[in-house]
C-alpha positions in Angstrom: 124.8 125.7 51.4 121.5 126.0 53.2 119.9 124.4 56.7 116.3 125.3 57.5 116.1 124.7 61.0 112.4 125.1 61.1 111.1 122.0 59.3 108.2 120.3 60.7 108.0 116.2 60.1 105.3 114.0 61.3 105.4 109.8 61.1 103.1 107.2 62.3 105.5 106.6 64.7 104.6 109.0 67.4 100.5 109.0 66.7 97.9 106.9 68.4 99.6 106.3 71.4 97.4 107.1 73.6 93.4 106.4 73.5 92.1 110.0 74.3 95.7 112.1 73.6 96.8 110.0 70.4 97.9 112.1 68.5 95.0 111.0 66.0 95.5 111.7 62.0 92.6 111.0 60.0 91.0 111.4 56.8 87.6 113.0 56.8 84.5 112.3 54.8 84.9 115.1 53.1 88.9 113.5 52.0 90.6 116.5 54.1 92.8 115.4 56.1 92.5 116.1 60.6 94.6 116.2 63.3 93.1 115.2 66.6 94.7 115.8 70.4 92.5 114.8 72.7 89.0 117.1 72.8 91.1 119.8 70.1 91.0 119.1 66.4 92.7 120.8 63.8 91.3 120.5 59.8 93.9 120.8 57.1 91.9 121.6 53.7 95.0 122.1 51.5 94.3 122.7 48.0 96.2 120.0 46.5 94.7 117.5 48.8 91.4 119.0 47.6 92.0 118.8 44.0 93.4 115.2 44.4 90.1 114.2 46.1 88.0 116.1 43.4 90.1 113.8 40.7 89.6 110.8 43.0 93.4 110.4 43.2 93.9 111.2 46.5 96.2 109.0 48.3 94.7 106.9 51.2 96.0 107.4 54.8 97.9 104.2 54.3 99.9 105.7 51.4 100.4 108.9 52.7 102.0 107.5 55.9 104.7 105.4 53.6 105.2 108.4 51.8 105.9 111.1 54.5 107.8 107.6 57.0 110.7 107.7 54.2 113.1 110.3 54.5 113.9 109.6 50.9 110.8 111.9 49.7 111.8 114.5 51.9 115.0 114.7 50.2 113.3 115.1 46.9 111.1 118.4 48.5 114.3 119.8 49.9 116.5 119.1 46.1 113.8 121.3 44.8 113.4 124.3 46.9 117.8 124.3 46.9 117.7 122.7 50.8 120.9 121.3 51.7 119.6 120.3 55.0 117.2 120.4 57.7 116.8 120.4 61.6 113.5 118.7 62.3 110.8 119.2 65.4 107.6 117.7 65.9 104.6 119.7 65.4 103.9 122.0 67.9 100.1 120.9 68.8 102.0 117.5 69.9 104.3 119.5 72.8 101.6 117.3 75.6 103.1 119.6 78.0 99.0 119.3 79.1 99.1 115.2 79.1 99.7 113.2 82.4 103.1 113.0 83.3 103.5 109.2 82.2 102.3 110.1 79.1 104.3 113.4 78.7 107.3 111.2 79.3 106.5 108.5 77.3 105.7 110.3 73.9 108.8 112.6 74.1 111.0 109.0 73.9 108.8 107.6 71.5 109.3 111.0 69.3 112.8 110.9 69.9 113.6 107.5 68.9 111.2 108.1 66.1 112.9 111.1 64.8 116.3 109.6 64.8 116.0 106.6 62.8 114.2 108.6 60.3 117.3 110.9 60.4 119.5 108.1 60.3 118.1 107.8 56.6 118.3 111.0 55.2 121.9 110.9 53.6 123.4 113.5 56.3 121.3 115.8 55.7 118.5 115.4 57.8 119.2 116.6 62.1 116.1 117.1 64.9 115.4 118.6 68.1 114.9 116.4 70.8 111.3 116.7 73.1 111.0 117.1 76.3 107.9 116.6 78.5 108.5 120.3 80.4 105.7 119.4 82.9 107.6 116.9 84.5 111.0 118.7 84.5 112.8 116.2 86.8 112.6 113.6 84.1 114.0 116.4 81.9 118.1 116.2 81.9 118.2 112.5 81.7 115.8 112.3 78.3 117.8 115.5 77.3 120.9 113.8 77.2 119.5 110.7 75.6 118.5 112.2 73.0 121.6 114.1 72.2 124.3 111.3 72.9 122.5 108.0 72.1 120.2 110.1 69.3 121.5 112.6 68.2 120.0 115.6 68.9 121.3 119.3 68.3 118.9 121.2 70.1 116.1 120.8 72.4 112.3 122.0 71.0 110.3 123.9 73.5 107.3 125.7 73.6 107.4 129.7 74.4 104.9 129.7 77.5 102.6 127.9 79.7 104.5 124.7 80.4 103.1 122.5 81.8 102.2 125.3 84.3 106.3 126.9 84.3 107.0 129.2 82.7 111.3 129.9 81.1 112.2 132.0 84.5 110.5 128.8 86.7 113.3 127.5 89.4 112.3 123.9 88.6 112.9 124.3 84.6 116.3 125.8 85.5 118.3 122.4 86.0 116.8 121.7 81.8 118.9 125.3 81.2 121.7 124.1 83.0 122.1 120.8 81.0 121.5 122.9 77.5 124.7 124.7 78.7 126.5 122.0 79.7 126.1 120.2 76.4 126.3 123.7 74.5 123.5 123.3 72.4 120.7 125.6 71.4 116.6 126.1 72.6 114.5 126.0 69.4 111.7 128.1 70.8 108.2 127.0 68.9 104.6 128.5 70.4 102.2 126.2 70.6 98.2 126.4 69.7 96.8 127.1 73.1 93.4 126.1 72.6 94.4 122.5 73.0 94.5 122.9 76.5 90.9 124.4 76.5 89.0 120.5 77.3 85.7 120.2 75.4 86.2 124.1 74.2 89.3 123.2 72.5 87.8 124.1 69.1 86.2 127.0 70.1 89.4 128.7 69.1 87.6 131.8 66.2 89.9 132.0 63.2 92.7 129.9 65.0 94.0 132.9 67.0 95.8 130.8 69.6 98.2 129.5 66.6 98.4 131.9 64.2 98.4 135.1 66.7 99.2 133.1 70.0 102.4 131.4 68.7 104.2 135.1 68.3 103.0 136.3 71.5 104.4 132.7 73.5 107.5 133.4 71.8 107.9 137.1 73.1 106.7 135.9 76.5 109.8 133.3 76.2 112.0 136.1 75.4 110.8 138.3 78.1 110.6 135.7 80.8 114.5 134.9 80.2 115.3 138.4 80.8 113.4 139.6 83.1 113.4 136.5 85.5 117.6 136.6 85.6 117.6 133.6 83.9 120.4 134.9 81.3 122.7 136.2 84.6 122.2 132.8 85.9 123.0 130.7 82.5 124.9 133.1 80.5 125.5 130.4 78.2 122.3 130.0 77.3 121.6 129.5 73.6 118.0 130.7 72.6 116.3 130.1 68.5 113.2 131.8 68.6 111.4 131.0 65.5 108.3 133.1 63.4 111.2 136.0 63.0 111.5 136.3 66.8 107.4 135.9 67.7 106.6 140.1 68.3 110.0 140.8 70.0 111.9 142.8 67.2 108.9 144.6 65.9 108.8 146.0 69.5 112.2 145.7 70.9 112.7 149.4 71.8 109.5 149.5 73.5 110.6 146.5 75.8 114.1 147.4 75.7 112.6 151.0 77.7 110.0 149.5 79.6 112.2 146.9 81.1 113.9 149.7 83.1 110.8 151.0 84.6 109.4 147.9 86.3 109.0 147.4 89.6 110.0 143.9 89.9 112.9 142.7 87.5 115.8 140.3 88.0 118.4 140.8 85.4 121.3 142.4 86.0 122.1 144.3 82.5 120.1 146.2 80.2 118.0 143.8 78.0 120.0 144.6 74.7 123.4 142.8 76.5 120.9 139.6 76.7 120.8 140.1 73.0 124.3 138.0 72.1 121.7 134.8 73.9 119.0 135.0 70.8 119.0 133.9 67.6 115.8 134.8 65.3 114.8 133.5 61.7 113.6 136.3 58.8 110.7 134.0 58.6 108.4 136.7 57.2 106.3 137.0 53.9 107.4 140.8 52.5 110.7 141.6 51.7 111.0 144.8 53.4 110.2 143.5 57.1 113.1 140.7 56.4 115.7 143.4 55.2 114.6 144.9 58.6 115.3 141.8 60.6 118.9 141.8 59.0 119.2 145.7 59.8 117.8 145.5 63.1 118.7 141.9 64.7 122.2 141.4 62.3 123.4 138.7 60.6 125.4 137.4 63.7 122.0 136.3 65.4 120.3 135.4 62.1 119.8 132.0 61.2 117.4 130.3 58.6 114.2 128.9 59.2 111.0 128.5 56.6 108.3 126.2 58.5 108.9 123.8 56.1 105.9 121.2 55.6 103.5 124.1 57.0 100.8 125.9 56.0 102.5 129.3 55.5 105.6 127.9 54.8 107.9 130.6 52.6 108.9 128.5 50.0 111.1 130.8 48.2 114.7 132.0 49.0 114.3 134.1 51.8 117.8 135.7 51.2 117.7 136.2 47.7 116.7 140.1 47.6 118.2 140.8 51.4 120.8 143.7 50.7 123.4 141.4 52.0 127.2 141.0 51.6 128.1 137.6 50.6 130.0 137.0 54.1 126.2 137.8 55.8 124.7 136.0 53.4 126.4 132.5 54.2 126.2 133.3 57.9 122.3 133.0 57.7 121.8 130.5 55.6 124.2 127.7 57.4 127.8 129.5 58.8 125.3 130.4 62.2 124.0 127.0 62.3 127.0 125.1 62.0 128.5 127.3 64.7 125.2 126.7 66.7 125.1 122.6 66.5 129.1 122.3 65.9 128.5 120.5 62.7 131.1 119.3 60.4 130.5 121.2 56.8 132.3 118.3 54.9 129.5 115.4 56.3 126.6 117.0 55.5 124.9 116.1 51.6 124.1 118.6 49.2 120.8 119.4 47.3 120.6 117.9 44.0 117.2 119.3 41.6 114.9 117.1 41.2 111.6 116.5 40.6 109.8 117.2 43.8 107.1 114.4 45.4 104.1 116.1 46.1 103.1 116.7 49.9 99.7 117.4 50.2 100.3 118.0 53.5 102.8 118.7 56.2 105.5 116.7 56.5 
């Protein structure tokens, strides 16, 4: 069996709805597709969708959206890369931590409600992460627990950093950590491209360094924030997925590990490697020898599966194929953790059957 718990999904249902936020997804003159969120705007020139346009066979937007809205072509993407199952999140660029509060609010019930009748089709194999509008935390628990009982939920979705102006160790997110504990269920930790948040300089952003650099460094800042803020000693129950293999944190885990002792100002109670039990990373990396690191470094214990699916550097082969692995390790990274995580029942979930993919010329 295998659960990728980083799979992306977008749907008409939670874009334009809001005149100057949207989300906007459009088709450009030149037949790439764009994402819009208020002043930022992101261009996705895939090749597929390029060649399609070239052969003037490119679906309209119309067509796309009834082809990425049924969770039945999904299934068909995830038969042919051996998926059995996915935990979906919204993309990250739609977090609206940055949005007005009534907004903020309103599109992380929208999403919700969104993401769980699309679920509701995908034969048991399809799960999500709720969203949360993190800048107005008081609103928090209650959506939180929507989502999970009335939903469905596994998880929540969070960005690593900057939000809504708290940050993971802020008192006022602490009553969201204490409602994750209480309903045992994991963070899926996610950075976000900064430069959204940047107003009419939004796509001054060179080479998309706030996403494709940016998101690792959030994600480290998540994990360092947890620890040194306490915030483990206060919720030791804390469940944490940080995604992109763990953002920078076990490339340079020793170096944090020492220069946690040294500073001046630090609130956890334990060295940081007892904290290490809280985290769970993916071996969502490219080159083989940097994954059988992960396994070596982080262990299979904290190791669970996660391939951006529907993204632009999605790995789209089997990450644990060429891991040195025993077959016991092997299972727990590829769904054993998971199940554990979101105390699913093996027997309900549907199995991958090959098939002839449906093309997705862009994330799904």
């Amino acid at each position: 069996m295998l659960i990728d718990l980083h799979a992306h999904a977008v749907h008409p249902g939670f874009y334009d709805l809001d005149p100057f936020w949207g989300p906007f997804f459009k088709i450009r003159d030149s037949g790439d597709f764009s994402l819009q969120v208020g002043h930022w705007i992101l261009t996705l020139g895939q090749p597929e969708r390029r060649a399609a346009v070239a052969a003037g066979n490119a679906p309209t937007l119309e067509e796309h959206w009834k082809m990425v809205s049924n969770p039945k072509n999904r299934l068909r993407s995830m038969d042919m890369v051996g998926q059995d199952a996915q935990v979906l999140s919204i993309p990250a660029h739609c977090y609206m931590y940055w949005t007005e509060p009534e907004f903020s609010i309103r599109f992380a019930e929208q999403a919700n409600r969104v993401l769980s009748e699309y679920c509701s089709g995908g034969d048991g194999r399809l799960f999500f992460w709720a969203q949360a509008p993190l800048n107005v935390p008081e609103a928090c628990p209650k959506i939180i627990k929507q989502a999970v009982n009335e939903y469905g939920a596994v998880g929540l979705s969070t960005g690593g950093a900057k939000l809504g102006g708290f940050e993971f160790d802020s008192p006022e997110l602490f009553p969201i950590w204490e409602t994750m504990c209480d309903l045992d269920l994991p963070l899926f930790v996610h950075g976000y491209n900064e430069s959204v948040t940047w107003g009419e300089n939004a796509n001054n952003d060179r080479y998309e360094m706030t996403s494709i650099v940016g998101m690792n460094y959030n994600e480290a800042q998540c994990f360092w924030n947890l620890i040194c803020g306490g915030v483990l000693d206060r919720f030791p129950s804390l469940k944490v997925y940080i995604t992109h293999a763990g953002g920078f944190v076990p490339y340079q885990l020793g170096r944090l590990e020492e220069c946690n002792k040294n500073l001046e100002v630090v609130h956890n109670k334990r060295d940081l490697m007892h904290y290490m039990k809280n985290f769970w990373f993916d071996p969502e990396i490219h080159h083989l020898g940097m994954r059988q690191a992960m396994v070596e470094l982080i262990g299979a214990d904290q190791l669970v599966y996660g391939t951006n699916f529907g993204g632009s550097d999605a790995i789209r082969f089997d990450m644990t194929a060429d891991l040195k692995l025993s077959d016991a390790d092997k299972r727990k990274i590829r769904y054993e953790n998971a199940v554990k995580l979101f105390h699913l029942d093996v027997s309900k979930i549907g199995r991958a059957v090959p098939t002839e993919a449906v093309s997705m010329a862009m994330p799904v």
